[in-house]
N, CA, C and O of each residue as an XYZ file, in Angstrom:
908
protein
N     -18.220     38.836    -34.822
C     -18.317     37.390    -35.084
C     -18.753     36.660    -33.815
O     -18.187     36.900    -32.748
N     -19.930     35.612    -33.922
C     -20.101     34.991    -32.754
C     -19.588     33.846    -32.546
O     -19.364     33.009    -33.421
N     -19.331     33.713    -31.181
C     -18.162     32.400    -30.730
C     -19.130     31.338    -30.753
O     -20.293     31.258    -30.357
N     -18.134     30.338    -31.468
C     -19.001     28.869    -31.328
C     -18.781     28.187    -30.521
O     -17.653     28.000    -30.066
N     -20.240     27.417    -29.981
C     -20.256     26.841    -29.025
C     -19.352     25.643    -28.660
O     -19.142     25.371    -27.478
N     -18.763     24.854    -29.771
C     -17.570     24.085    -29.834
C     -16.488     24.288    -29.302
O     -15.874     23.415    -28.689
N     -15.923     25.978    -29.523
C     -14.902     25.975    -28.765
C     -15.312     26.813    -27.713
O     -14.494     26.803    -26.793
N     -16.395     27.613    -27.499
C     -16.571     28.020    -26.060
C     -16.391     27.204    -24.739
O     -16.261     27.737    -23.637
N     -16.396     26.007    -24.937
C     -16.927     25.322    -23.768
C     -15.109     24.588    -23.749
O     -14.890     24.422    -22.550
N     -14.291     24.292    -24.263
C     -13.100     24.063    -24.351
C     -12.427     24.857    -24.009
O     -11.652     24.398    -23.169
N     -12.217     26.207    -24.260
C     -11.440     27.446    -23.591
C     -11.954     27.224    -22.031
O     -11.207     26.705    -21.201
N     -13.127     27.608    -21.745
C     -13.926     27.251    -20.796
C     -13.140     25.988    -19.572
O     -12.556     26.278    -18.528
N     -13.347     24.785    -20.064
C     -12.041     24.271    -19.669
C     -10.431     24.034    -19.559
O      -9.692     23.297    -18.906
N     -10.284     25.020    -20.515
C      -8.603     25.250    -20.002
C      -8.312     26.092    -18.945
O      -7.468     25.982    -18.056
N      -9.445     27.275    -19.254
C      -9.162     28.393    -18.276
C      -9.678     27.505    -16.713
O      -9.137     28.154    -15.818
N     -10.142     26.820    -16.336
C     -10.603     26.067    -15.196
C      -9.014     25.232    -14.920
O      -8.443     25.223    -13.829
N      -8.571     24.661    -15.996
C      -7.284     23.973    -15.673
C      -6.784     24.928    -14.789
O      -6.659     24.998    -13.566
N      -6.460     25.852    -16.017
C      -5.273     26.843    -15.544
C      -5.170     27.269    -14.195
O      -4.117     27.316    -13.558
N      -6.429     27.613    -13.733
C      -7.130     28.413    -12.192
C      -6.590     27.377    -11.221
O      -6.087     27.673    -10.137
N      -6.758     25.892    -11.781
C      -6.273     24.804    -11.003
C      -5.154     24.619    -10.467
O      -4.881     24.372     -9.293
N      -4.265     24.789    -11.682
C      -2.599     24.537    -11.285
C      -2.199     25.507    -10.733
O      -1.309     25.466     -9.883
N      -2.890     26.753    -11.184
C      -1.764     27.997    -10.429
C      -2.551     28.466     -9.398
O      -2.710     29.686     -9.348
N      -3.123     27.716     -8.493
C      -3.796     28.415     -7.610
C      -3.453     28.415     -5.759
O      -4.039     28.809     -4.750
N      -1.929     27.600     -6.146
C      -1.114     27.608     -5.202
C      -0.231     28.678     -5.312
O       0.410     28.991     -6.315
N      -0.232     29.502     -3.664
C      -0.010     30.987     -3.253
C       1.416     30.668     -2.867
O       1.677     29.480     -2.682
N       2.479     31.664     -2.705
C       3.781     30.966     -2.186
C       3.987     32.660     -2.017
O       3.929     33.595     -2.815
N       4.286     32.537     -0.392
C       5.268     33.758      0.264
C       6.482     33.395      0.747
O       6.778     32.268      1.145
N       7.276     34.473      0.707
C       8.459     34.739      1.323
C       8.774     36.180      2.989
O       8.482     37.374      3.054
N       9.327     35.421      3.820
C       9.383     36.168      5.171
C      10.868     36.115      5.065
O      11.504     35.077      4.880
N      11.378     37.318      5.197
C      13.097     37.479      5.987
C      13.162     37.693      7.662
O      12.893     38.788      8.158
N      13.420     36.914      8.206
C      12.952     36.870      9.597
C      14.094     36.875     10.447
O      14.039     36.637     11.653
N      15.833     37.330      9.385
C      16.769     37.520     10.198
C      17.036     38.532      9.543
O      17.842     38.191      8.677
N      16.783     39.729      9.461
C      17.122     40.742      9.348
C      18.422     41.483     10.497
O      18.261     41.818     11.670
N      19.270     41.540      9.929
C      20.234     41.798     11.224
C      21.107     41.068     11.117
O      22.254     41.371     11.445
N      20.833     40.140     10.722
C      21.964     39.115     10.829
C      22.804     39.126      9.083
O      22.254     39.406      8.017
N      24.597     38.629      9.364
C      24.644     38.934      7.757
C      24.172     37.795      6.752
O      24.519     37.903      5.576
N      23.359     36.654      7.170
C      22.981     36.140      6.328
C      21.562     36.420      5.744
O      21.128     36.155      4.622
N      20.868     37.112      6.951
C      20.014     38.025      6.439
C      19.744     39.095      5.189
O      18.885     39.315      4.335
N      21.219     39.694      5.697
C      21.438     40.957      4.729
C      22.070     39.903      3.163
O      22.078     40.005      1.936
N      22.366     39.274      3.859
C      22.858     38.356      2.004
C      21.547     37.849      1.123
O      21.302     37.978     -0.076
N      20.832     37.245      2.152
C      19.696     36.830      1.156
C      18.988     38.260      0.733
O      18.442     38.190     -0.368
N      18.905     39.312      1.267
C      17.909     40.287      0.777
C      18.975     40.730     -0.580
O      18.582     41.033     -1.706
N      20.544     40.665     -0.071
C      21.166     41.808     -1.409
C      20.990     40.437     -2.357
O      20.461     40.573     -3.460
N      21.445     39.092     -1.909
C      21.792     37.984     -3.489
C      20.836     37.302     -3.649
O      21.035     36.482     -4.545
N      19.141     37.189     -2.875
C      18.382     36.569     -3.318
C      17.160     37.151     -3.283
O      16.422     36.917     -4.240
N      16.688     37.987     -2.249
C      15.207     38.491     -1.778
C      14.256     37.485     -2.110
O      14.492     36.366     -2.565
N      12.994     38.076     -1.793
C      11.514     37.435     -1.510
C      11.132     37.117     -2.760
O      10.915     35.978     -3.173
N      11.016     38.550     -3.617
C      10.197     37.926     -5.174
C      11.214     36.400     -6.054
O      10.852     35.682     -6.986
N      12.061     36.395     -5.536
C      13.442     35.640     -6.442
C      12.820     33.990     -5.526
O      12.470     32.851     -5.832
N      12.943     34.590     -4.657
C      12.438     33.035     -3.798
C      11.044     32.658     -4.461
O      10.933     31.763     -5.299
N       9.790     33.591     -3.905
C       8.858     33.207     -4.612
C       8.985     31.896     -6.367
O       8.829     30.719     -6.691
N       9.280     32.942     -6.803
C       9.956     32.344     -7.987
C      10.115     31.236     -8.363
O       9.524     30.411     -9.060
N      11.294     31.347     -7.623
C      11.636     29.474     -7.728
C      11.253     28.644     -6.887
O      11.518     27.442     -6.934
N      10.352     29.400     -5.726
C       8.917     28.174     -5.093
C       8.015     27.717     -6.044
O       7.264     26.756     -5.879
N       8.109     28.604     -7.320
C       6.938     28.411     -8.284
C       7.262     27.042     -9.617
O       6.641     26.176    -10.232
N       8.769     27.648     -9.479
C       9.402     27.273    -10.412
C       9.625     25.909    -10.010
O       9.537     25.002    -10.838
N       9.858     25.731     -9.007
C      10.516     23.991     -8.533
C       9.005     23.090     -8.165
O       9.012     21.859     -8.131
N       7.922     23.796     -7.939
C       6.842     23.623     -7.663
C       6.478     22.456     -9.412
O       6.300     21.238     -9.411
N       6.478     23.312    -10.555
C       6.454     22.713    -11.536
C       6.850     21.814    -11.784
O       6.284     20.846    -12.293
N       8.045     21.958    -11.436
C       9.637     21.274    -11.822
C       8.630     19.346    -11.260
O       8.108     18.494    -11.979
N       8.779     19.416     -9.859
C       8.378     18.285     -8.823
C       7.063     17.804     -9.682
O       7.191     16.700    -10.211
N       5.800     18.495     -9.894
C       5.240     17.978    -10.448
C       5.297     17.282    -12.161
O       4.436     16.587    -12.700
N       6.326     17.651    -12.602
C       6.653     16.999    -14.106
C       6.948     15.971    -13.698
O       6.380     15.022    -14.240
N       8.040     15.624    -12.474
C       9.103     15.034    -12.465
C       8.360     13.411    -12.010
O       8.613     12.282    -12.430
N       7.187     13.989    -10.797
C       6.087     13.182    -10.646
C       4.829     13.009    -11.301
O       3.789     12.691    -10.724
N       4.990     13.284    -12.842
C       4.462     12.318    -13.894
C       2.995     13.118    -12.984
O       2.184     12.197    -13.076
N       2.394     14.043    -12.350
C       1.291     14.254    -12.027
C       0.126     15.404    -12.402
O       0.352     16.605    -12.253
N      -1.240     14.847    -12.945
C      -1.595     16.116    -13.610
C      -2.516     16.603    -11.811
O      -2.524     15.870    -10.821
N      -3.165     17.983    -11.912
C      -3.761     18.917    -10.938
C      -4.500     17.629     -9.771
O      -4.456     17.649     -8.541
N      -5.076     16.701    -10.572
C      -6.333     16.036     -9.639
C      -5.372     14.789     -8.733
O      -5.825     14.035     -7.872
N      -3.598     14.870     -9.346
C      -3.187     13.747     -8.760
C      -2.117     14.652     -7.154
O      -1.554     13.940     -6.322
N      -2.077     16.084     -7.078
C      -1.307     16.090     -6.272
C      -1.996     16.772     -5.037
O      -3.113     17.284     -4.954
N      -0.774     16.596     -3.885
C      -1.301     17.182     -2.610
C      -2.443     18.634     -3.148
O      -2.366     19.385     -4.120
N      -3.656     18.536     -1.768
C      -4.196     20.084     -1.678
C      -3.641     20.640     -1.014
O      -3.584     20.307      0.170
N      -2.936     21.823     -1.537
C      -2.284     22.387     -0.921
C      -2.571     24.245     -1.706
O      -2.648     24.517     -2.904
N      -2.650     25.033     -0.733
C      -3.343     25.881     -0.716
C      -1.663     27.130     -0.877
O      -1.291     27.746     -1.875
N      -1.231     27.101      0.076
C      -0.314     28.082      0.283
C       1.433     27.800      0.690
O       1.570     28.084      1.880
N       2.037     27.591      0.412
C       3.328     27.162      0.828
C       3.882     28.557      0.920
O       3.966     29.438      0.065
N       4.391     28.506      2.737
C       5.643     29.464      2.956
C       7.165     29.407      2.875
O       7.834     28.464      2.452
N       7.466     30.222      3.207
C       9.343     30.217      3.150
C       9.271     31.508      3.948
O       8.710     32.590      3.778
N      10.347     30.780      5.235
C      10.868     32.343      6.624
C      11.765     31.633      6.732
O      11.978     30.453      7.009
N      12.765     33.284      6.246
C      14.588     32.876      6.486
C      14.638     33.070      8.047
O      14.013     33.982      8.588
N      15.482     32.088      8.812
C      15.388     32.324     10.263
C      16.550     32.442     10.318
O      17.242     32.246      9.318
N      17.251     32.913     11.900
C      18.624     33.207     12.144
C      19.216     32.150     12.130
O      20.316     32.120     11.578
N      18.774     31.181     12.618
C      19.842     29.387     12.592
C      18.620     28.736     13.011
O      17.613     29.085     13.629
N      19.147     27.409     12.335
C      17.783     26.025     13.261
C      18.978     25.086     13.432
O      20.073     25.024     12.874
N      18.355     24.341     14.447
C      18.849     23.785     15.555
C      20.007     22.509     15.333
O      19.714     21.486     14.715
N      21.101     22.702     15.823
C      22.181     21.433     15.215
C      22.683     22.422     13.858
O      23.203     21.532     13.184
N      22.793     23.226     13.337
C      23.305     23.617     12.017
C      22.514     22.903     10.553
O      22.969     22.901      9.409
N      21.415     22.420     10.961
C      20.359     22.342      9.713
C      20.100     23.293      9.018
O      19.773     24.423      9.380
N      20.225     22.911      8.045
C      20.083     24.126      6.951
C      18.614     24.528      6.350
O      18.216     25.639      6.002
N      18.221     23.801      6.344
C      16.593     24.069      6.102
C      16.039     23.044      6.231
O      16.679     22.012      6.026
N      14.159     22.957      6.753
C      13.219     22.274      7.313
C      12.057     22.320      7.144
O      11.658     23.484      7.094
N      11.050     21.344      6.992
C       9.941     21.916      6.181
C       8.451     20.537      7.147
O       8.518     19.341      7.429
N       7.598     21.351      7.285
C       6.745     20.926      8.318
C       5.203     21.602      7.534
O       4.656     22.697      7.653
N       4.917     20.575      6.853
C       3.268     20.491      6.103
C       4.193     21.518      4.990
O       5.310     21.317      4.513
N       3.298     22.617      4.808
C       3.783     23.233      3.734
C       4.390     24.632      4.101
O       4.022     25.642      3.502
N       5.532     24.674      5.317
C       6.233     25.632      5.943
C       7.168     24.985      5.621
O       7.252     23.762      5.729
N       8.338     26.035      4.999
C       9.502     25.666      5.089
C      10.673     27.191      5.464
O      10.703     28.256      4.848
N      11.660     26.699      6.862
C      11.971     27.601      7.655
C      13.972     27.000      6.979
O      14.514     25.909      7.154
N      14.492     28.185      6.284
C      15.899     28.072      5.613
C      16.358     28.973      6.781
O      15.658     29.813      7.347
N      18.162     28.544      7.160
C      18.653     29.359      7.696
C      19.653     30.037      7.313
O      20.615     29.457      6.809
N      19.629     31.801      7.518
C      20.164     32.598      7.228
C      21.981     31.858      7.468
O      22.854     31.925      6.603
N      22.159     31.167      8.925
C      23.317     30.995      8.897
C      23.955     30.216      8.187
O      25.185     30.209      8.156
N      23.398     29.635      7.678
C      23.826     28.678      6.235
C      24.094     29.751      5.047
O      25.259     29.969      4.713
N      23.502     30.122      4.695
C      23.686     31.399      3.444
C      24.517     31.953      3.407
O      24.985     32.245      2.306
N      25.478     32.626      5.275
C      26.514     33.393      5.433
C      27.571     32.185      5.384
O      28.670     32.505      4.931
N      27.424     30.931      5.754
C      28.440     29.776      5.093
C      28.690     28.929      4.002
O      29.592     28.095      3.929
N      27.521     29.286      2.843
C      27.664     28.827      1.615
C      28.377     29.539      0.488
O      28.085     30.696      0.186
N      29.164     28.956     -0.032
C      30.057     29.954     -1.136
C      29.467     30.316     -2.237
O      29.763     31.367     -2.807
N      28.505     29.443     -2.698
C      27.560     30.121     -3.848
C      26.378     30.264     -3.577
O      25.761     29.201     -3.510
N      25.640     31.429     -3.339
C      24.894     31.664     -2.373
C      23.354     31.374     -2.902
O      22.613     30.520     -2.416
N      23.003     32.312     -4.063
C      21.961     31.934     -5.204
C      21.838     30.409     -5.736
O      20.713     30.020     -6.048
N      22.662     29.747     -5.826
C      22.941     28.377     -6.304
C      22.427     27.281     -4.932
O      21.483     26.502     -4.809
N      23.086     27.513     -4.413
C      22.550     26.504     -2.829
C      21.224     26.956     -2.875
O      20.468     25.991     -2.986
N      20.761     27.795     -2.843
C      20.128     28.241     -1.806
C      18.498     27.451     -2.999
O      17.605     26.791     -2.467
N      18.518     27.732     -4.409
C      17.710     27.036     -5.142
C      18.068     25.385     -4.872
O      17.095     24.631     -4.874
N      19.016     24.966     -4.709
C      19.147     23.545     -4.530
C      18.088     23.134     -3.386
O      16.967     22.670     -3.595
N      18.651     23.390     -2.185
C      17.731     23.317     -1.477
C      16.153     23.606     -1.023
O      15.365     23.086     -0.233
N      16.128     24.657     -1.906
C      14.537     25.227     -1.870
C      14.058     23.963     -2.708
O      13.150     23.288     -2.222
N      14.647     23.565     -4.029
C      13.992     22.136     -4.874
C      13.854     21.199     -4.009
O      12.886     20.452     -4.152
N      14.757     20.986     -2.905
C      14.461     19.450     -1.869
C      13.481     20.018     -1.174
O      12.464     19.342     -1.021
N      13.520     21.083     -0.715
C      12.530     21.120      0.375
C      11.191     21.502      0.253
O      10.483     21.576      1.257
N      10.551     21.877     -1.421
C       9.600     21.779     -1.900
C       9.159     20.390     -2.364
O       8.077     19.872     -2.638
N      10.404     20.007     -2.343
C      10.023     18.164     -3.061
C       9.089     17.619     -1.625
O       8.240     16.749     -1.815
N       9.244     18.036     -0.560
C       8.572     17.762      0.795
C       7.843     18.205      1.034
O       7.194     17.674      1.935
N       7.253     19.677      0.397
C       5.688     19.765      0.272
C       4.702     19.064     -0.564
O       3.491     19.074     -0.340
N       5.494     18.229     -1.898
C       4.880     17.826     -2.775
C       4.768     16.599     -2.902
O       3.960     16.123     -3.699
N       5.667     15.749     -2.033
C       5.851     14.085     -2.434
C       4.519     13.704     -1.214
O       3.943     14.360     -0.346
N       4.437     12.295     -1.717
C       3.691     11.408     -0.594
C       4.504     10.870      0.248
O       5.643     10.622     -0.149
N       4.150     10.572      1.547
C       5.151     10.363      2.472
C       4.485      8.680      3.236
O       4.899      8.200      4.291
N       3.343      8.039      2.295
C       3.026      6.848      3.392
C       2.346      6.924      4.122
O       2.344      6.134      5.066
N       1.582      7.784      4.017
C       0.686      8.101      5.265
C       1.641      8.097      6.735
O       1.429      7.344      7.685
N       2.794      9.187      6.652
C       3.582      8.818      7.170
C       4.222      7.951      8.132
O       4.544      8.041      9.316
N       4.346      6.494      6.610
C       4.591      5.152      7.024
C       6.154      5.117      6.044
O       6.546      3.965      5.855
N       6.970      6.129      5.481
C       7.778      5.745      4.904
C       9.006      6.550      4.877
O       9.197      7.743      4.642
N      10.198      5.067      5.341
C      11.535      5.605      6.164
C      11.993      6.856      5.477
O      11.851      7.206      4.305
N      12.729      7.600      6.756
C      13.282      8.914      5.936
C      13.953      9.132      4.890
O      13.934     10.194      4.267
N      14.833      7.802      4.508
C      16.128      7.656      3.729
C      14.830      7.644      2.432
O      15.237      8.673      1.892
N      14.179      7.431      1.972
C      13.264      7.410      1.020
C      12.359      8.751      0.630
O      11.993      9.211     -0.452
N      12.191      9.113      1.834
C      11.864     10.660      1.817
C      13.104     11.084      1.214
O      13.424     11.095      0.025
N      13.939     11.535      2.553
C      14.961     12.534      1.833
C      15.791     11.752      0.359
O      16.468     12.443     -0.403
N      15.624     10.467      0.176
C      16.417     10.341     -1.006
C      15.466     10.391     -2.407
O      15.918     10.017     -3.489
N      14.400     10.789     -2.278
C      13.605     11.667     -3.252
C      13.895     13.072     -3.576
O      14.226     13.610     -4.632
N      13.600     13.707     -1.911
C      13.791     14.669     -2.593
C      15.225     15.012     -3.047
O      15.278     16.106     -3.608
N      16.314     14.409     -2.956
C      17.442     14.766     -3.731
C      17.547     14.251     -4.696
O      18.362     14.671     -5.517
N      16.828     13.245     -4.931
C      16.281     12.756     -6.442
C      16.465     13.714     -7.701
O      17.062     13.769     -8.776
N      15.218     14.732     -6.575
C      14.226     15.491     -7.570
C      15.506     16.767     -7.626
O      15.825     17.157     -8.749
N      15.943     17.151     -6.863
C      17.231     17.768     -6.540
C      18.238     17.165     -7.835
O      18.173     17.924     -8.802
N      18.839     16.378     -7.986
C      19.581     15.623     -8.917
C      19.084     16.432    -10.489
O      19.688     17.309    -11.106
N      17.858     15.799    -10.798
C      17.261     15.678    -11.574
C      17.178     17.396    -12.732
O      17.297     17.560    -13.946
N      16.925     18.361    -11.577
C      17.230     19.763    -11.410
C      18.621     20.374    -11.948
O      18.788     21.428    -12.562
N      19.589     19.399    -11.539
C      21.003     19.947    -11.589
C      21.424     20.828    -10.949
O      22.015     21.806    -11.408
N      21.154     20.587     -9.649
C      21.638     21.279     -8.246
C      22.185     20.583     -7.458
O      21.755     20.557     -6.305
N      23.341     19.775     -7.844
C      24.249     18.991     -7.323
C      25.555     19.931     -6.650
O      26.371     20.637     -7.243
N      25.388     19.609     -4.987
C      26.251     20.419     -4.800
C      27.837     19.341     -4.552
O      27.798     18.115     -4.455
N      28.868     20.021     -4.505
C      30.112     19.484     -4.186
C      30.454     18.536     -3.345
O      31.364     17.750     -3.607
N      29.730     18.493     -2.179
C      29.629     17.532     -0.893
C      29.000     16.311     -1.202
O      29.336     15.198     -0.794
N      28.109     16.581     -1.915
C      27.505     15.078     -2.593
C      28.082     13.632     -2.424
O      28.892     13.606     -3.351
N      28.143     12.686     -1.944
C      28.527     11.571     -2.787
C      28.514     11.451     -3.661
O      27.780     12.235     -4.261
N      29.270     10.415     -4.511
C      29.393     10.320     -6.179
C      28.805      9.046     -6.388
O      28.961      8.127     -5.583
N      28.040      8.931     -7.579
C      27.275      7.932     -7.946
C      28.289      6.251     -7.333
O      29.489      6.048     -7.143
N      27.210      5.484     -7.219
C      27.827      4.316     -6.597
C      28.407      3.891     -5.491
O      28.601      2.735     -5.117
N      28.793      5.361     -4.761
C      29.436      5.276     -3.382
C      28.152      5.102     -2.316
O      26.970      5.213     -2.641
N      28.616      4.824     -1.064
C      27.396      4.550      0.285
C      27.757      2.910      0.469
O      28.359      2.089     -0.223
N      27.173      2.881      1.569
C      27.219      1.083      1.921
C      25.598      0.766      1.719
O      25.209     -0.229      1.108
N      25.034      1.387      2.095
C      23.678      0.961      1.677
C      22.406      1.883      1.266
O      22.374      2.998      1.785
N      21.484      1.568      0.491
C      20.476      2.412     -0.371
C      19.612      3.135      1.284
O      18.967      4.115      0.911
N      19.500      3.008      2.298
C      19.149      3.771      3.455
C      19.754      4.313      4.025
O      19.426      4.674      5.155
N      21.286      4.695      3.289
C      21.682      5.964      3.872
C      21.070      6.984      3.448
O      21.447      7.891      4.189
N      20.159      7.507      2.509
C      19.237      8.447      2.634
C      20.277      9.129      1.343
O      21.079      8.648      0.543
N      19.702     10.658      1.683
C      19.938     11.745      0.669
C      20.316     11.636     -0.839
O      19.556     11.579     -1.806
N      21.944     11.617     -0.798
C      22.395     11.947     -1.820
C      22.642     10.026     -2.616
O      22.339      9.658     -3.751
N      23.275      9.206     -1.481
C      23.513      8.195     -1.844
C      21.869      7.071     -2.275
O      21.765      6.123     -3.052
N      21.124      7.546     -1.629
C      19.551      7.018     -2.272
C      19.267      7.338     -3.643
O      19.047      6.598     -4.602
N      19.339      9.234     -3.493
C      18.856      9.442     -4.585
C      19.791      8.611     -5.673
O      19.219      7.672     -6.226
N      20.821      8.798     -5.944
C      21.871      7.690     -7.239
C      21.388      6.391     -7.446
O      21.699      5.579     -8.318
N      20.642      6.314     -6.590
C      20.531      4.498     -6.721
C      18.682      4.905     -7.097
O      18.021      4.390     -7.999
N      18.150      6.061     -5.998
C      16.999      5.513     -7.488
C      17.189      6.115     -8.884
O      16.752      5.750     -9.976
N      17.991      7.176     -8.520
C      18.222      7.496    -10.436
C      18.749      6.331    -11.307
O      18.704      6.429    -12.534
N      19.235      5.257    -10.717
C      19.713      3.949    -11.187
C      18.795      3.226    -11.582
O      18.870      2.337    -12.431
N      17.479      3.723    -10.725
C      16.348      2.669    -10.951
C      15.841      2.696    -11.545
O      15.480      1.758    -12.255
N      15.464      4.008    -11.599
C      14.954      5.310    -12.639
C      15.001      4.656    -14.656
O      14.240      4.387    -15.586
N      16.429      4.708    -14.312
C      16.725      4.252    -15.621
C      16.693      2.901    -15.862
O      17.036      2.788    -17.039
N      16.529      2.090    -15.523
C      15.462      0.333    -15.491
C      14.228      0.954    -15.917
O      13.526      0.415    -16.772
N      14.006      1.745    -15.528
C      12.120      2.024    -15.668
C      11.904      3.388    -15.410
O      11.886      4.002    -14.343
N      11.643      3.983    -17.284
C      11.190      5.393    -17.093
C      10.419      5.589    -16.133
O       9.780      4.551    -15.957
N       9.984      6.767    -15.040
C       8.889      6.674    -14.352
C       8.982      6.120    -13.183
O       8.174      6.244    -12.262
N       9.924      5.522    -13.189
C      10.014      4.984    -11.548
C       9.488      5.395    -10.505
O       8.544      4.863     -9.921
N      10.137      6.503    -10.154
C      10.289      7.023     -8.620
C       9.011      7.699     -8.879
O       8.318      7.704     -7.862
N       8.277      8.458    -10.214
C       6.536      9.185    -10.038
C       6.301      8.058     -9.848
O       5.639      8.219     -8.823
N       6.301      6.647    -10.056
C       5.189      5.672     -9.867
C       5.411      5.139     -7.962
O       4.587      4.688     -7.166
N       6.424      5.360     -7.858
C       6.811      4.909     -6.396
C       6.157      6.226     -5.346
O       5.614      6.245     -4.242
N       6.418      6.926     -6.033
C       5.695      8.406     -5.244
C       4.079      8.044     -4.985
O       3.501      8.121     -3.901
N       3.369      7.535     -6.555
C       2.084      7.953     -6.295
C       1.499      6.335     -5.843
O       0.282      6.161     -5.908
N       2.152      5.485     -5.512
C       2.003      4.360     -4.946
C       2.036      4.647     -3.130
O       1.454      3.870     -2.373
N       2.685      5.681     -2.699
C       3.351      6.068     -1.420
C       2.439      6.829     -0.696
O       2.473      7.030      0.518
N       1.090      7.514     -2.016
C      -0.023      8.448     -1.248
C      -0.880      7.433     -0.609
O      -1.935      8.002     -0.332
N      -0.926      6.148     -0.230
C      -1.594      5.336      0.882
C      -0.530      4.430      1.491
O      -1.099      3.417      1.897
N       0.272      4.398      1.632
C       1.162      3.409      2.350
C       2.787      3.444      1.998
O       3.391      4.157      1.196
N       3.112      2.744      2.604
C       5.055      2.410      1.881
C       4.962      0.603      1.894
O       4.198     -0.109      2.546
N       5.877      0.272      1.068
C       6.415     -1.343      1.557
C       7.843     -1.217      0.514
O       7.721     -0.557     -0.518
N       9.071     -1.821      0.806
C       9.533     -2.443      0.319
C       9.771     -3.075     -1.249
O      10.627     -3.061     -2.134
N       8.078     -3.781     -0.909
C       8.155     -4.625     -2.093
C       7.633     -3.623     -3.147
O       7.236     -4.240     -4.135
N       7.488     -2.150     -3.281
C       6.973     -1.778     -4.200
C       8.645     -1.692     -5.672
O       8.658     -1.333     -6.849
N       9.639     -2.168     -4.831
C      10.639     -2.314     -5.782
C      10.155     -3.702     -6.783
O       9.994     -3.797     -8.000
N      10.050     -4.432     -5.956
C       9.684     -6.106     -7.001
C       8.775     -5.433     -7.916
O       9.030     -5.268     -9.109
N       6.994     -4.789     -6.948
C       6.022     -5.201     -7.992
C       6.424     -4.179     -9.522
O       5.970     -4.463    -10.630
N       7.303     -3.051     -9.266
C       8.065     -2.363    -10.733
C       9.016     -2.423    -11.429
O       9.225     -2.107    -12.600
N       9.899     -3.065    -10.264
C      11.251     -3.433    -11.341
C      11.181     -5.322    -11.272
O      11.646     -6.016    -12.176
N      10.765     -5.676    -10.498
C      10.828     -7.190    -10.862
C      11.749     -8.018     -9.681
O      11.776     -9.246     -9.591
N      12.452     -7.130     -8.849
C      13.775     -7.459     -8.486
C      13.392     -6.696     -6.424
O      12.973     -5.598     -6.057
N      13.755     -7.784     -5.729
C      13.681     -6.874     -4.543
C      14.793     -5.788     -4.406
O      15.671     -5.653     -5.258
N      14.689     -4.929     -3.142
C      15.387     -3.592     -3.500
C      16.854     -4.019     -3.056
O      17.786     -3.435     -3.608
N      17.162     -5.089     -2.006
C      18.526     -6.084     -1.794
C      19.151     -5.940     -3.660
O      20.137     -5.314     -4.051
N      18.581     -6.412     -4.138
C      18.751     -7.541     -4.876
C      19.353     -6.109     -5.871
O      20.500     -6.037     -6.311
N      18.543     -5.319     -6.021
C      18.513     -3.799     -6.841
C      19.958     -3.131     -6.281
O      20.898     -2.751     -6.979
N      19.889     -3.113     -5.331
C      21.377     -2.357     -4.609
C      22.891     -3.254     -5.116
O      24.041     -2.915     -5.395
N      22.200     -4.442     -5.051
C      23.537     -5.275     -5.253
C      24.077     -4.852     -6.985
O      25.233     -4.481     -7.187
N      23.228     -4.959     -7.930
C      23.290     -4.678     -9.621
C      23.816     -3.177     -9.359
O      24.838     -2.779     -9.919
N      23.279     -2.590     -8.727
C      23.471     -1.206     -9.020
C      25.360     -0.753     -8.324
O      26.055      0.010     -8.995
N      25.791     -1.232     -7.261
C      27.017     -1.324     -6.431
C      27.981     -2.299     -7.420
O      29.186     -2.052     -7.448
N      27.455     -3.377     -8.207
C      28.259     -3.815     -9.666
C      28.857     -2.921    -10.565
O      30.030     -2.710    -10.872
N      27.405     -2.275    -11.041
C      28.061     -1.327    -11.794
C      28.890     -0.562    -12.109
O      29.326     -0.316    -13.234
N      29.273      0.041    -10.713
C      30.241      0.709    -10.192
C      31.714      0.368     -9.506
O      32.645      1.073     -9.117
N      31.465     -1.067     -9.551
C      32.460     -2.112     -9.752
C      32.337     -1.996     -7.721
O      33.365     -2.069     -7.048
N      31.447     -1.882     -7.304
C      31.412     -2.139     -5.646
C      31.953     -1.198     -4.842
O      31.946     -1.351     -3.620
């Protein structure tokens, strides 16, 4: 039977999609071998498992940012190297599309597989978000990517609890709640604040979507919760 030209040229373009989205490479390096958080990630997580859920959270970030192939970073290859410790007891760090987790965190986390995806979701959320041409405060960075973290259901125990913080720039956990607050004012929020963020940051991008400056947003949202 010969293929018609109707749908030749449609397969034709899916298979071009497809080549598109998945054409980001993702390795894994164990680079503390020796050490026992080393030996933990190889027995409770290894390389292909990481891969994985670089792939997996990779998706995840782009649903979450409402973005099809032509709207996100080029990005070619994202790594992951477990190191022996980084510096101050940081647990993981991520610089363009390197991201360096430390083994000594792994030998101090009680659920080891569980953290260890939590954090791989934030710290892929930082290969994938816009950052402002990096013009936009950290507390907005990192309270995305725990957003996107949230969103996942990789809430770990240490967390703040919704409504707590003194203010929406304490960053992480207490940002992300308040934009998941925002979130829900306006499906779409935080993808529209993201893809507003790939040329600049301001402030006022709270007014021009929710109507309300982000003062004004913190105060409704710290109500809710009775302050």
């Amino acid at each position: 039977m010969k293929n018609s030209p109707s749908l030749v040229v449609p397969l034709l373009v899916l298979l071009a999609l497809f080549a598109t989205v998945y054409a980001v490479q993702f390795e894994a390096t164990n680079n503390a071998q020796g050490t026992s958080g080393g030996a933990l990630f190889d027995q409770d997580i290894g390389v292909d498992y990481s891969k994985q859920i670089m792939a997996t959270a990779s998706d995840f970030i782009w649903t979450t940012f409402e973005q099809e192939p032509n709207d996100r970073k080029s990005v070619d290859l994202v790594t992951l190297t477990i190191v022996p410790k980084l510096q101050d007891g940081v647990v993981a760090a991520t610089s363009n599309n390197e991201i360096q987790y430390s083994a000594e965190y792994i030998t101090d986390s009680g659920t080891v597989k569980t953290d260890f995806d939590g954090v791989l979701y934030h710290e892929m959320t930082h290969v994938w978000q816009w950052n402002g041409q990096n013009s936009a405060p950290s507390w907005i960075i990192e309270g995305i990517a725990d957003f996107v973290r949230l969103k996942a259901n990789y809430v770990p125990s240490n967390w703040q609890k919704p409504g707590e913080g003194n203010s929406w720039t304490e960053g992480y956990s207490v940002t992300a709640y308040f934009l998941d607050y925002c979130n829900g004012l306006m499906s779409g929020f935080v993808a529209q604040m993201n893809a507003k963020m790939k040329d600049g940051y301001s402030d006022d991008f709270f007014v021009q979507l929710l109507g309300k400056t982000v003062d004004q947003l913190w105060s409704d949202y710290k109500a809710k919760y009775g302050n």
